[in-house]
N, C-alpha and C positions, 0 to 999 in steps of 0.2 A: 504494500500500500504506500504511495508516497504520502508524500507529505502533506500537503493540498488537500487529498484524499482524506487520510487520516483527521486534520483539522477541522473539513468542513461535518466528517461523524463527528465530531467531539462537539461544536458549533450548532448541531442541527438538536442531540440528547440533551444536552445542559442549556439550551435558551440562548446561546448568541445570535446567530440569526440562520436564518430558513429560509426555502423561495417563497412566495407569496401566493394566497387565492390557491392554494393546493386543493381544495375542494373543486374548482374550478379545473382543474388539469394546468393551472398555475402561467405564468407569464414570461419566460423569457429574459434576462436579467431584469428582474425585480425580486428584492429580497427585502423579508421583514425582520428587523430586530428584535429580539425577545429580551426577556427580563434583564438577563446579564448584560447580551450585547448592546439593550439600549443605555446600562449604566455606566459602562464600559465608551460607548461612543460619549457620552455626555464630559465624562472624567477628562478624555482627549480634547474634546471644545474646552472644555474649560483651560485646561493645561494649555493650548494653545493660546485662548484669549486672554490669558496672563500673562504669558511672555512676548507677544507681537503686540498685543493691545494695550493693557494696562501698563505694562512694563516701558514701554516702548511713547507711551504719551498718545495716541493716537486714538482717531472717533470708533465708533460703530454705528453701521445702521444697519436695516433688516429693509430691502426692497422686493415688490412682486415677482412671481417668477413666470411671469406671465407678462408680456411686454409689445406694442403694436411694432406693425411692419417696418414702419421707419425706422425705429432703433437700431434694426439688425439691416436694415439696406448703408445705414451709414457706418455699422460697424464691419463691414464685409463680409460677416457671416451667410447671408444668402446666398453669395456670390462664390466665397473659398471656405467654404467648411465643409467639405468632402473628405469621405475615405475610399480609397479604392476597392471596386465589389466585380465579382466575376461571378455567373451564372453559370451553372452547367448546364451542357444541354440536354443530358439526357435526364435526369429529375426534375429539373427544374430548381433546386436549392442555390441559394447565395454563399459567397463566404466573403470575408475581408482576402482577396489576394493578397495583401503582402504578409499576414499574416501564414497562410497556405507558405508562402517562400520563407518565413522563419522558421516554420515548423519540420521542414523538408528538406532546410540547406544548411550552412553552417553561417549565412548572411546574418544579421544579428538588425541591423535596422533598414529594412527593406522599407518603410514606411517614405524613408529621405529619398528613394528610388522614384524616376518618373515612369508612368504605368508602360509606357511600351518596352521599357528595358526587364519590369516586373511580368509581361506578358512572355518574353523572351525565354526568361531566367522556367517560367513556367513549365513552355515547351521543350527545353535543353535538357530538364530535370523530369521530363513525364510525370510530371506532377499531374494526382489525380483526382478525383470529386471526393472527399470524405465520408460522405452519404452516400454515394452509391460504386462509387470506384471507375466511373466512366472518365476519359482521358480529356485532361483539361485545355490539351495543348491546343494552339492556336485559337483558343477562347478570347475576344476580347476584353480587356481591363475597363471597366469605365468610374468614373465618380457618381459618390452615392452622395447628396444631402443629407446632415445627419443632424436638420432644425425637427420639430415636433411643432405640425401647423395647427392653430386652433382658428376660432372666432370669437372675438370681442361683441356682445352683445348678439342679438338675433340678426339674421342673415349672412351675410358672407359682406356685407361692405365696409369692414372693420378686421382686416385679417392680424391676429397675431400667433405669435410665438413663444412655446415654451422659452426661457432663456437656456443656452447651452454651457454659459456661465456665469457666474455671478457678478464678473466684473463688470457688464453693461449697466447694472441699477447701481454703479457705484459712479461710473464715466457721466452717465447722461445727465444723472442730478448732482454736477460737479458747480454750478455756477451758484446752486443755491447752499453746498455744504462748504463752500470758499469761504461764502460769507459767517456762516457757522463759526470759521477757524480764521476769523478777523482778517481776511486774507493777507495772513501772513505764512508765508513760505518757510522750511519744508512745512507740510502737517499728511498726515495717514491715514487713509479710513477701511477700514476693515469689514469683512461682514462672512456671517457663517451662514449657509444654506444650501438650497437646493438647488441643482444644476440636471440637466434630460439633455441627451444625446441618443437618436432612435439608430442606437449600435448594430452592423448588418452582423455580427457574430458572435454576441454575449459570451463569455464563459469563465473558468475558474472565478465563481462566484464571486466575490466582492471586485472582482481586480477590474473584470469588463462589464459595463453592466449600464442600465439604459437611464437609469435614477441616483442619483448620487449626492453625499454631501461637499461641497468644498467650503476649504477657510480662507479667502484669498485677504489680501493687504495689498491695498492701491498706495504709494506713497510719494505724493507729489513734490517736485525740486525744482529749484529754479537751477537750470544745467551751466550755469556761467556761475552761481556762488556757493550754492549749498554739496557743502562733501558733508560723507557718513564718517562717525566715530570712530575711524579703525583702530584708535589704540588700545577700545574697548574689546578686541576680538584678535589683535594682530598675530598674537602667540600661539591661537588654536589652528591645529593640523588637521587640513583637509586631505581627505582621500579625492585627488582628481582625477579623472579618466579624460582628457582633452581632448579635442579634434585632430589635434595633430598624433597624439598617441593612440586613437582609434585607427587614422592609414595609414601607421608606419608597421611592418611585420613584426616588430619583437615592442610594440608600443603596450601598458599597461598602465596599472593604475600608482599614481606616482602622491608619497604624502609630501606636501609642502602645507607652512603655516599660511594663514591668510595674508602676513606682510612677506613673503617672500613668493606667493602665488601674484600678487599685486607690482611687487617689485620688478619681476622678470618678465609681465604682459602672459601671465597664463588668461588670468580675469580680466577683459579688458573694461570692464567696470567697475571701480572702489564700490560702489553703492551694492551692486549683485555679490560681492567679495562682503561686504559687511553681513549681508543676510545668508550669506553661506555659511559664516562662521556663528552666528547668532543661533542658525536652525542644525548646527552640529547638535549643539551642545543639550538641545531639545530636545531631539531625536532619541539621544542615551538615556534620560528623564524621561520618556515615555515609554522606554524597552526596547529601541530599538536595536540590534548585536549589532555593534559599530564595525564586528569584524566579517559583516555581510553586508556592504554599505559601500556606496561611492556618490560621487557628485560627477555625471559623464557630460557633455558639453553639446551642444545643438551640432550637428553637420550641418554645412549652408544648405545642402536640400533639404532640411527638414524644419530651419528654421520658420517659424512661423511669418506670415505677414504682417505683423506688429513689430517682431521683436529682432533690433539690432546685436542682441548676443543674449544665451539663453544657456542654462543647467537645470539640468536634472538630479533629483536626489533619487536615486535607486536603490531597491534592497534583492538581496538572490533569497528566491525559496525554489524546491526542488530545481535548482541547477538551472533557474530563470533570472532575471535582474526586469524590476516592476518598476516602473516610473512613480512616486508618490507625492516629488513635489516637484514645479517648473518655479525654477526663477528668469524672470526677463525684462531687460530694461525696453521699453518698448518706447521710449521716443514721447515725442506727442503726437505719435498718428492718433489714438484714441480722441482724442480733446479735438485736434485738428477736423478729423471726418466728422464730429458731432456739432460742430461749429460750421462748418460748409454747409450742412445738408439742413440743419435749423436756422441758420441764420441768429443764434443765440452769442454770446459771447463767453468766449471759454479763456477767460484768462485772469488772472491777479493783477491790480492794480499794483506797484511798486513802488513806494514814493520815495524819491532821492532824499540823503539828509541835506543838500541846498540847491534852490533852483538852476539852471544851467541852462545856457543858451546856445542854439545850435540853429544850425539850416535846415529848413525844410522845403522839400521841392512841391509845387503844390499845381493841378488844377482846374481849372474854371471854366468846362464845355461851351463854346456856344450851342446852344441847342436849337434856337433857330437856326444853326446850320446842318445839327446832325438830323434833326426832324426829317426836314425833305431830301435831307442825303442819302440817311440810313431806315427809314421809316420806323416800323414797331421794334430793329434791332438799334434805333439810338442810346436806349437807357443802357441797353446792354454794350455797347461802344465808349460810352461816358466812365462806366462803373471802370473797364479795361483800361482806359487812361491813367486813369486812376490810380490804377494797383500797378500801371506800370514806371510813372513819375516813382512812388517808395520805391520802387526795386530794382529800376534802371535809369536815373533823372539823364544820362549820358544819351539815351535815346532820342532826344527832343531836342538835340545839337545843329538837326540838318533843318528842312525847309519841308518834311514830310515824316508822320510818324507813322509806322504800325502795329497794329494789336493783333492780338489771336484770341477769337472768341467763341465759344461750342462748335471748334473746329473749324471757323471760318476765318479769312483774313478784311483787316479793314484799314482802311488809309486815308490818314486825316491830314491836312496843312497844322503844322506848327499854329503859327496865328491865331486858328480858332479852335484850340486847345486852351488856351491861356496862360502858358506855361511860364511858371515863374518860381526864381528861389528867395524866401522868406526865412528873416531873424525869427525866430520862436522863444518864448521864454517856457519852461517845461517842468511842472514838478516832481516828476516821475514819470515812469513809462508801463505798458503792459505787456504783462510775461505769461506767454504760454508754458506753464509745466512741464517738465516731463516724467515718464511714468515708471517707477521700479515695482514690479510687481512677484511677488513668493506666490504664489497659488498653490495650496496642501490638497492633496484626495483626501478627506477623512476615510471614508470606508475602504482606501489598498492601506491606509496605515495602520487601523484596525487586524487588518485581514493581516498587515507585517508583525504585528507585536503579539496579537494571538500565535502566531507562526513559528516566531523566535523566539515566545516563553513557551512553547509544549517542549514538558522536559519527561522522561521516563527513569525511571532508580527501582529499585528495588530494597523494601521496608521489611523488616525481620521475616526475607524469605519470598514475600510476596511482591510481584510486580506491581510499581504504582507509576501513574499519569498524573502529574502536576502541571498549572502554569506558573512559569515563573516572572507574574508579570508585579514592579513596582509598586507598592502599598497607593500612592498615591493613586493610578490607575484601576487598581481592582475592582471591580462591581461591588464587590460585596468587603467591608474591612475584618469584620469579626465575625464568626461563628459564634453563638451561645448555646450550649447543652445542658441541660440535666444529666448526672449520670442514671439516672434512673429517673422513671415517673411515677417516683413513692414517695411520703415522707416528709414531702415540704420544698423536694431538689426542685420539683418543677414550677413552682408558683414561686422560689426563690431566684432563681433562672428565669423566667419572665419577667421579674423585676429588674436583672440587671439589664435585661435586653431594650426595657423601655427606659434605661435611665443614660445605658449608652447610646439608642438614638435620640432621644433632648440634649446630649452634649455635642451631637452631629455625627454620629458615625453612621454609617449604614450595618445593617445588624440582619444576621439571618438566626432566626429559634428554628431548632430543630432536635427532637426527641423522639426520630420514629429510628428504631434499629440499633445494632452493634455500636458503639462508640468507637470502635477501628472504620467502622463504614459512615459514619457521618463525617470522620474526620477526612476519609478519600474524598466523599461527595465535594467537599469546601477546596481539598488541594486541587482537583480537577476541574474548579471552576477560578481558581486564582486566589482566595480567598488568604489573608499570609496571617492571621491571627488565628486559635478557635479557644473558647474559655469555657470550662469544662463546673461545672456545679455537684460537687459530690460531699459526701457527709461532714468532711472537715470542714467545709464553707460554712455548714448549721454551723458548727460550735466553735471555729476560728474567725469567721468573715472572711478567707481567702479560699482564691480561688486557682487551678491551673493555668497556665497560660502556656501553650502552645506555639511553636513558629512552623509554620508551613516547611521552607526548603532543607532545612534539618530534622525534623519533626522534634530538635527538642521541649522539654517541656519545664518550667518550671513554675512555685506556687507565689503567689502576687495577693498584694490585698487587695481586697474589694475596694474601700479606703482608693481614691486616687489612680481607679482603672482607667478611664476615660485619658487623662492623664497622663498616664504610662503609654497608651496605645499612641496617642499622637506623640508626645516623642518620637518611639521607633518610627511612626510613620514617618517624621522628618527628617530622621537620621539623627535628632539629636543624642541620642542612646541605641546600641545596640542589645542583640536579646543575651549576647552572652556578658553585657555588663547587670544585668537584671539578676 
């Protein structure tokens, strides 16, 4: 059984998460989290919104996930959010092709591939249909949209879209959350939720899958002043996998610290280099086995359409490497496309600390001449001088100017331009942002740390299945038992269980069975504390106290339980100083 395998039994018997509408013959990546895994996911948001969020100074919001057409025509999602899908002919089933060529070859990012060289690789390799084994070759490769279309209100003249991420409700209401954060540069907004991608090939449950949560952080800059902290991170050692160690033949994963990653142009981003080093050190804090972990770098095919340079945090399970977080400095295409297509203003105002004077080229249409020159394309002629005085005043040198406008060319006289340069006096100027963006999966990090805590040992004799995942993360923190349900153990035990959740722990009672099998039941779902109620607790007030990864155990007083527990939890005591 691999591993996967093994995890998703263990996930589906103790309540992490299941597919969904099982009664239904179920869905397709869609999975529902149960008790643990829903506490488990929760522990991870939180973990994350303390140290990107709180930690970090930056806002939060929560936007719809559901968003009209314009959003995604201006974000290019309509247009480039494809994955490559091939049909077979003889069933009829879909798969992601480049997928089919990881699976088949020894290619590793076939995704960065353009689909005819993926069509190629196809045919070379008699690569076959999964479902049914009919020959794929010469199949064409085409792009799949992978939006989720709905309708806004009754009929069809309101189309929207599921969002396929969460950064769009954070880009588009950028002019009103500026003002939130005084617009003053940098500031970060963050937001945890739902993101749908209609995946043409779901599988290994959480990792591909059509419903998802992500924790992304949008963190705007002004790219001429504001640098990242790096002295706060400079000493932490990244494992990097680069683009250039991905095509060299003996290239691998190379550790440098983040000032010597920065120093040598591995990162060509301080700001991407800061949150590399910041989401190291998190990753460990949430379970992640540092020593199945790399940070691998975008190939320019695979680079997205936003983003000028980009990483990946990956973790290996069964002899895989998962993508779990993208870092990418993405410029201001976002702000920029959302500003052309509204007509809004997407920028921060910046006020000098003193006025300054400069030239400005400025101007002034006749429009009684463009009217009957240019007819219903004058305004559109006016506006082009316009933008082209800022950005080329040198053009307006000769005796004739010209513009390019929704493809057309147009040719005006100098003269009746009005073209002149002007003293300005200027308090400040406005700055379009640019965009660093971390974007976390939550449910593949879930899926990693469940993964890298399944540990197996063997207990006086017998085989056991523990997670060994960090107190802080566990669904559940303590166990509470009676050793028996006689006497007084269980109504005494009930009382500790309701006194240690009003001090906030999460608390599981349980008195059905063997005290060796409740205490499996707790190591097999993470649980790292279990506090055992037997007769010396009547006549002493103490009670056993248990550690999961050792199974040792020793006696504690009731007196200052709650207490004790969080300690260990924070590491400020461990169980063999207890």
């Amino acid at each position: 059984m691999s591993e996967g395998e093994r995890l998703t039994e263990l996930a589906k018997r103790r309540g992490f998460y299941f597919p969904s509408a099982g009664a239904y013959g179920g869905a397709s990546g869609f999975w529902t989290y149960g008790p643990q895994g829903a506490a488990l996911k929760s522990n991870v948001e939180d973990a994350w919104r303390d140290r990107f969020v709180v930690r970090e100074g930056h806002q939060e919001i929560s936007a719809p996930d559901v968003m009209p057409e314009a959003v995604f025509e201006a974000s290019g999602h309509l247009d480039g959010f494809d994955d490559m899908i091939i049909e077979c002919p003889g069933c009829g089933a879909t798969h992601r092709a480049d997928h089919l060529v990881e699976d088949e070859t020894d290619i590793e990012e076939a995704e960065s591939l353009p689909n005819e060289e993926v069509m190629e690789i196809i045919s070379d390799h008699g690569i076959e249909c999964p479902s049914c084994g009919e020959s794929l070759g010469g199949v064409s490769v085409d792009n799949f949209n992978l939006m989720f279309e709905t309708n806004i209100g009754p009929g069809s003249s309101s189309p929207g879209y599921l969002r396929p991420e969460t950064a769009q409700g954070i880009f588009v209401e950028f002019p009103q959350l500026s003002e939130y954060a005084r617009n003053q540069l940098p500031f970060g907004v963050a937001q945890i939720g739902k993101a749908y991608r209609n995946e043409i090939s779901p599988r290994k449950s959480l990792v591909r899958v059509r419903e998802f949560t992500q924790a992304e952080l949008e963190h705007f800059v002004d790219p001429e002043e504001d640098e990242p902290p790096l002295e706060d991170v400079e000493d932490v050692t990244l494992p990097l996998y680069s683009g250039e160690s991905q095509q060299a033949d003996d290239g691998g994963v190379e550790g440098l610290t983040v000032g010597e990653a920065v120093e040598e142009g591995v990162i060509a981003s301080d700001w991407v280099a800061y949150y590399l080093g910041v989401a190291r050190d998190w990753y460990e804090r949430i379970g992640v086995d540092m020593d199945r972990f790399r940070f691998r770098q975008h190939l320019p095919g695979e680079l997205a359409h936003y983003a000028s340079d980009c990483w990946d945090a990956e973790t290996e399970i069964d002899g895989d490497w998962i993508e779990v977080t993208g870092f990418a400095y993405r410029g201001d295409y976002d702000l920029r496309k959302h500003a052309d297509h509204s007509g809004e203003d997407f920028t921060v105002f910046k006020q000098y600390d003193e006025p300054v004077t400069v030239e400005r080229p400025t101007v002034d249409p006749d429009m009684s001449y463009l009217g009957p020159e240019f007819g219903g394309d004058a305004q559109t002629v006016a506006d082009a001088l316009e933008a082209l005085a800022e950005r080329d005043p040198d053009a307006f040198e000769g005796e004739e100017v010209t513009v390019e406008a929704d493809g057309q060319s147009y040719t005006v006289p100098v003269e009746e331009t009005n073209f002149s340069v002007e003293e300005v006096t200027e308090n400040g100027e406005h700055v379009r942002p640019h965009v660093v963006e971390p974007s976390f999966g939550v449910g593949r990090l879930i899926y990693t740390v469940l993964a890298h805590a399944y540990t197996e040992d063997e207990v006086d004799g017998e085989e056991r299945t523990y997670l060994d995942l960090p107190p802080e993360q566990a669904p559940t923190t303590v166990g509470v038992f009676p050793l028996m349900d006689k006497d007084g153990m269980a109504e005494y035990a009930g009382d500790i269980a309701d006194a240690l959740r009003e001090a906030g722990h999460s608390v599981t009672y349980d008195d059905s069975g063997a005290i060796g099998r409740r205490y499996r039941r707790q190591d097999e779902v993470g649980t790292p504390y279990c506090v055992t109620v037997d007769y010396e607790s009547l006549e002493e007030d103490t009670v056993t106290l248990r550690e999961r990864d050792s199974t040792e155990q020793t006696r504690v007083s009731i007196d200052g339980l709650a207490e004790t527990l969080d300690r260990l939890a924070d590491g400020e005591t461990t169980f063999d100083a207890l």
